[in-house]
C-alpha positions in Angstrom: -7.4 -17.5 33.0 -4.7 -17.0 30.6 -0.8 -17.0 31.7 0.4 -13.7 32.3 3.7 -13.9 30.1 1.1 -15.3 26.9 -1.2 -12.2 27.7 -1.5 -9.8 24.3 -1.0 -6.5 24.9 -3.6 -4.3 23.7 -3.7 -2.7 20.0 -3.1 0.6 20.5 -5.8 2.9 18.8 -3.7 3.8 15.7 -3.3 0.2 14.4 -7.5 0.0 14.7 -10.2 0.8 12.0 -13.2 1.8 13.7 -14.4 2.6 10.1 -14.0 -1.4 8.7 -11.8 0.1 6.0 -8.6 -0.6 5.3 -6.0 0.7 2.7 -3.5 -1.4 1.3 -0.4 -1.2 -1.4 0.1 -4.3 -3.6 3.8 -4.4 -4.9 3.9 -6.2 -8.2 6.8 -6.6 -11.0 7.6 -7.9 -14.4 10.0 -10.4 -16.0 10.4 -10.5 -19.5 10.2 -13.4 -21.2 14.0 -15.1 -21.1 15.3 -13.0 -18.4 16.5 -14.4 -15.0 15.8 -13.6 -11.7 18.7 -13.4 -9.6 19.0 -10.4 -7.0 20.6 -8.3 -9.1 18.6 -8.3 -12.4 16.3 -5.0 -12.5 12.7 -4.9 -13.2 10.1 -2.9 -13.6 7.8 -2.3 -10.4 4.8 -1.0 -9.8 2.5 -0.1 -6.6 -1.4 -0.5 -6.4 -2.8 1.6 -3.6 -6.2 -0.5 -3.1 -9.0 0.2 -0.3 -10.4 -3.3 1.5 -12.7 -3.5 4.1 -12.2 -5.7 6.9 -13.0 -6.7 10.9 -9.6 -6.3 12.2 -5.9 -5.9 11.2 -5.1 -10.0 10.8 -8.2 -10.5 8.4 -7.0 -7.1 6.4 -3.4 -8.7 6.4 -5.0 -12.0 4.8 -7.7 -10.1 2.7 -4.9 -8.0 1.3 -2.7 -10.4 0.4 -5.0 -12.7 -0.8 -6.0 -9.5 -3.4 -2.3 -8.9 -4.0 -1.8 -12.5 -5.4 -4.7 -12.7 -7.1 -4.6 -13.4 -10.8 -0.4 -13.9 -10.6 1.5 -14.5 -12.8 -0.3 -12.6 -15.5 1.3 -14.3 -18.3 1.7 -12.6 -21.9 3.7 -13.6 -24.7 6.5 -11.3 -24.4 6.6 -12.3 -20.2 4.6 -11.9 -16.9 3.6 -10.0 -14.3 4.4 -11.6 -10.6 3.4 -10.5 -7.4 5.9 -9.2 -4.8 3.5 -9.0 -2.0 2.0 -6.2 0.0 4.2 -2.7 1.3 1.7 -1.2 3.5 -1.5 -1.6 5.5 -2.8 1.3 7.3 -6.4 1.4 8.8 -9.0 3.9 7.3 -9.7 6.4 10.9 -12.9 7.5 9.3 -15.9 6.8 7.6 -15.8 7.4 4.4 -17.3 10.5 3.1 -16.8 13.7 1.0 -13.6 15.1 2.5 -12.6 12.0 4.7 -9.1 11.3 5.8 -7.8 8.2 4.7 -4.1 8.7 5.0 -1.6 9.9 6.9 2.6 10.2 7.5 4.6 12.1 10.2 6.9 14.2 8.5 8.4 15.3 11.2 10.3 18.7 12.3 10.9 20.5 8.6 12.1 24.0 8.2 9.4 26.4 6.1 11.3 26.0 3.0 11.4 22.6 2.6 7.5 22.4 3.9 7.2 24.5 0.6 8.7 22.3 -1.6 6.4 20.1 -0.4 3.3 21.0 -2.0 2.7 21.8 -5.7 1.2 24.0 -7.9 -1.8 21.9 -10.2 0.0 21.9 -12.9 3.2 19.8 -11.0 1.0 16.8 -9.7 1.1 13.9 -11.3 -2.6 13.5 -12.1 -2.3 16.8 -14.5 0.0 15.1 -15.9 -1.2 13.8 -19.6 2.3 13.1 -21.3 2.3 9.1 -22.2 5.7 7.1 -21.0 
């Protein structure tokens, strides 16, 4: 019988995927070719949201970053694409199907107007957006 003071608590239902899936964000930035890394040099960043599937939260943890290192550095001529690591793992609450929810935040309290702001028209989100740069 285990110790009682080396006892895990239990993982509360909203750090669980009953569905297997998983959804992950991959950080990952670049560094030219000649320029230095110190904390205050800027680079460019970007995010992949990615979608794993996975027994439990530790092996999504390892699968993701596993996924997130993968193929770093990317090297070009003109410099290289590193990974940062991983920003977010959430479990998937559903299974996924037409319609399924696969992400959520708590926004909380918000006055009407700034619920508004909120959402946008079609023409205002991003993926309507064609414009290069």
């Amino acid at each position: 019988m285990p110790h009682p003071s080396r006892r895990h608590p239990a993982i509360p239902a909203c750090n669980q995927s009953h569905s297997g899936w998983w959804i992950f964000r991959e950080v990952e930035y670049w560094v030219a070719m000649g320029k230095g890394t110190s904390p205050r040099t800027r680079h460019p960043v970007w995010e992949n949201t990615r979608l794993i599937r996975a027994g439990n939260r530790d092996e999504a943890y390892r699968k993701a970053l596993a996924l997130a290192r993968a193929g770093h550095p990317s090297r070009t001529e003109d410099g290289e694409w590193r990974s940062a690591g991983i920003s977010m793992l959430l479990p998937v609450y559903e299974d996924l199907e037409d319609g399924a929810e696969i992400l959520w935040e708590v926004r909380g309290s918000l006055p009407i107007e700034s619920i508004r702001k909120r959402v946008r028209t079609k023409r205002t989100l991003p993926v309507f957006d064609d414009s290069e740069g």
